[in-house]
C-alpha positions in Angstrom: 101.8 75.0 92.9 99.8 77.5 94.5 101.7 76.9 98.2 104.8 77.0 96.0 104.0 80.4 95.3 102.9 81.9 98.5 106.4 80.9 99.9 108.3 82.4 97.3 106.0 85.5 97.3 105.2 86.3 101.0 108.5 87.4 101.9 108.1 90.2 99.1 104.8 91.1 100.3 106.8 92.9 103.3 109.4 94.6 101.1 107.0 95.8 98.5 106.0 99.3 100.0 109.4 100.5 99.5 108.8 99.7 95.6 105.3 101.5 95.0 105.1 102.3 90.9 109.1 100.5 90.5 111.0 103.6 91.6 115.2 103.5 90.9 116.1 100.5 91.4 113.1 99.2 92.6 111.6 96.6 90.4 115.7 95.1 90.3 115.4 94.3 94.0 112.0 93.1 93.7 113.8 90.5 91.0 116.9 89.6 93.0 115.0 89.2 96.1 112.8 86.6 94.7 115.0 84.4 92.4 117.3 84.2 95.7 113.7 82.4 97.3 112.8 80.8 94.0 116.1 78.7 92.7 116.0 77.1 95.9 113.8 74.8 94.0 114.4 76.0 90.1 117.2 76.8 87.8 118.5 80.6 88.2 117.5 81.0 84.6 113.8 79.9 85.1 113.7 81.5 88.7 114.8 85.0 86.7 112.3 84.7 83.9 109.4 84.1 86.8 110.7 86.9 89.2 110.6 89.5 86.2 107.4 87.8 84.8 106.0 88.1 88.1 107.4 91.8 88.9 105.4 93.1 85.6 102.2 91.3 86.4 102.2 92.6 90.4 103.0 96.2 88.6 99.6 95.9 86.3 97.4 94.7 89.2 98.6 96.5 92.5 98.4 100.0 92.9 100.8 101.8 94.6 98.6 102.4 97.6 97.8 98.9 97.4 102.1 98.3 97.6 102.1 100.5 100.4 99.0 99.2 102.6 101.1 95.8 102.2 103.8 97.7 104.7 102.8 96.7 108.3 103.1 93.6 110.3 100.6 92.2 108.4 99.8 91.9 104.8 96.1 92.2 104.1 94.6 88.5 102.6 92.9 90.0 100.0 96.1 92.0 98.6 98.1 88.6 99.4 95.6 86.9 96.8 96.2 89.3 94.5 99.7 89.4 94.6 99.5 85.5 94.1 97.3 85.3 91.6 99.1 87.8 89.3 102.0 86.0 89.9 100.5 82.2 89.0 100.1 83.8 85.0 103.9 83.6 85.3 104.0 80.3 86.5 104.7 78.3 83.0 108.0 80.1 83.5 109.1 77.5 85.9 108.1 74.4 83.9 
């Protein structure tokens, strides 16, 4: 499950700066981009309930300098691990 989720999570890593603290319409794009990756493999209903799920956790954990640092070519591992894991809390929202 755990590979499952740095696939659909990754590409977010990159597009996360741009969403420090869920600005506008921030947190919505954060959503749409991952249930596009997710319901390749999921239903768009469960893939929705996991993106939001997921969005709320990555907001209690990350800061926003954290968001930000994640910016550049490449995303720090430890950041990455943290994005993941407060993801994988959300994962029964697939099952």
């Amino acid at each position: 499950m755990k590979r499952h989720l740095i696939a659909f999570l990754t590409p977010l890593a990159f597009a996360l700066p741009a969403f420090a603290d869920w600005p506008d319409n921030a947190r919505e794009n954060f959503v749409a981009e991952c249930v596009e990756t997710t319901q390749l493999e999921h239903s768009s209903v469960k893939a929705e309930t996991f993106c939001g799920c997921a969005a709320d956790e990555v907001a209690k954990d990350l800061s926003t300098e954290e968001l930000e640092a994640m910016g550049g070519d490449a995303v720090d591992p430890a950041i990455q691990e943290r994005l993941i894991a407060a993801a994988e809390s959300c994962t029964s929202e697939l099952e």
